[in-house]
C-alpha positions as CSV (number, residue, x, y, z in Angstrom):
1,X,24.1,2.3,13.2
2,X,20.5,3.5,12.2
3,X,20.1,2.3,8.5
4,X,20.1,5.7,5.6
5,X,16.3,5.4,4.7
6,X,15.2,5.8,1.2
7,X,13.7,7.7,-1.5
8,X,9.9,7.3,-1.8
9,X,8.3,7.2,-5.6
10,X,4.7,8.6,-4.6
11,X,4.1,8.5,-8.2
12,X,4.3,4.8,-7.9
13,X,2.4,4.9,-4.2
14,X,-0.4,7.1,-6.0
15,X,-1.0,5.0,-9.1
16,X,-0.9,1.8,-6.6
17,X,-4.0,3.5,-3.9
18,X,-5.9,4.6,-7.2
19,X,-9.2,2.4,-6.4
20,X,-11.1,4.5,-8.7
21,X,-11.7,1.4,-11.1
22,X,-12.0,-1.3,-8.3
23,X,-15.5,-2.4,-9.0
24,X,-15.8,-6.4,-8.6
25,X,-14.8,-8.2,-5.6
26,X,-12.1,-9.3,-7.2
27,X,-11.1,-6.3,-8.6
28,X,-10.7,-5.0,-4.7
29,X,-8.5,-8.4,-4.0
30,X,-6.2,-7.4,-7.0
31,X,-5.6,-3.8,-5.4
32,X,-4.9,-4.7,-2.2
33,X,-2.5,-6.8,-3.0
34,X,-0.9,-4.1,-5.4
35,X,-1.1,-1.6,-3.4
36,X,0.5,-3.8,-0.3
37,X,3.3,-4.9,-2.7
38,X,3.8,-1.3,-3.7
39,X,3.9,-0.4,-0.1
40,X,6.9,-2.4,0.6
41,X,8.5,-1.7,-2.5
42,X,8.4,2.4,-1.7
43,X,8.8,2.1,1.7
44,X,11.9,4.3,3.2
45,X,12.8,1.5,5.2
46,X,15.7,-0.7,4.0
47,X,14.1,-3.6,5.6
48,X,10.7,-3.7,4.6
49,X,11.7,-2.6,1.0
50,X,14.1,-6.1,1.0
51,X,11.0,-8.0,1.4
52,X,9.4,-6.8,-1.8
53,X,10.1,-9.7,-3.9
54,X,9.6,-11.8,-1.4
55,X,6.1,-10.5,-0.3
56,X,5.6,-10.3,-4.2
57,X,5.6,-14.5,-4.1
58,X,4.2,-15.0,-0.5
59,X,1.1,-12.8,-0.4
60,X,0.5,-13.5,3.6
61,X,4.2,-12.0,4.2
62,X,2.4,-8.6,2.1
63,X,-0.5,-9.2,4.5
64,X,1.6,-9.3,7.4
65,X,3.7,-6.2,6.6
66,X,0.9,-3.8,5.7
67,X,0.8,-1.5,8.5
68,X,4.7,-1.1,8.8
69,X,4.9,-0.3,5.4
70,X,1.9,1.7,5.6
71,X,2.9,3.8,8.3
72,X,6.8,4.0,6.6
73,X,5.7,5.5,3.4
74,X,2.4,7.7,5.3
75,X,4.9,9.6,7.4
76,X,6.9,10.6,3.7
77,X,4.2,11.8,2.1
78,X,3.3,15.7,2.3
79,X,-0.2,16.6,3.3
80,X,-1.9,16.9,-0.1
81,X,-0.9,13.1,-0.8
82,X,-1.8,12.2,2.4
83,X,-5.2,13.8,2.1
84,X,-5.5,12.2,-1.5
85,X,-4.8,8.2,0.2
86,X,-7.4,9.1,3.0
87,X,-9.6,9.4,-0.2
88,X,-9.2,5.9,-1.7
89,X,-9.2,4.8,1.4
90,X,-12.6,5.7,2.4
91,X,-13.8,4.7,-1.5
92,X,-12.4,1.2,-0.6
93,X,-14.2,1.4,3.3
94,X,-17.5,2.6,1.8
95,X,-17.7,-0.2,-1.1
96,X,-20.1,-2.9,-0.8
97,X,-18.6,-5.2,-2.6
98,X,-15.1,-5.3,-1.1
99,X,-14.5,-8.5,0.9
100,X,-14.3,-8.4,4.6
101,X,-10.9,-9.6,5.0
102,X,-9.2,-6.7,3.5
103,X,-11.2,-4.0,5.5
């Protein structure tokens, strides 16, 4: 049987993609790994949402499970939200102080 997905906070999603006050290097290290732990946590997927806590302790498993959780909590989100994550996003692409390995 297909697991019941979840409920998705996008409150929680939204405060975690905020990079509006990202604006040391390692201020852009400490939101990616926020926002990937944030990710997990909100995603509709049973499965990645169980590895939270786990990604929480082992950053390379939140490395490592960015894009499914990515794409689990992009495809909940309405237009408007999604629009307002392509935002941040592009902040964090354009910045030049954001290190290479989390563009």
């Amino acid at each position: 049987p297909v697991p019941q997905q979840l409920q998705v906070n996008q409150k929680n999603l939204k405060d975690a993609w905020n990079s509006t006050k990202c604006h040391r290097r390692e201020d852009w290290v400490q939101w990616m790994q926020g926002f990937s732990i944030e990710l997990l946590k909100e995603s509709p997927s049973p499965t990645l949402r169980a590895c939270s806590e786990l990604a929480r302790k082992y950053q390379p498993l939140a490395r490592e499970l960015f894009n499914p959780a990515f794409v689990s909590c992009w495809i909940a989100l309405d237009d408007s939200l999604q629009d307002e994550l392509i935002y941040h996003l592009e902040l964090a692409l354009q910045a030049a102080n954001i290190p290479h390995e989390i563009v």
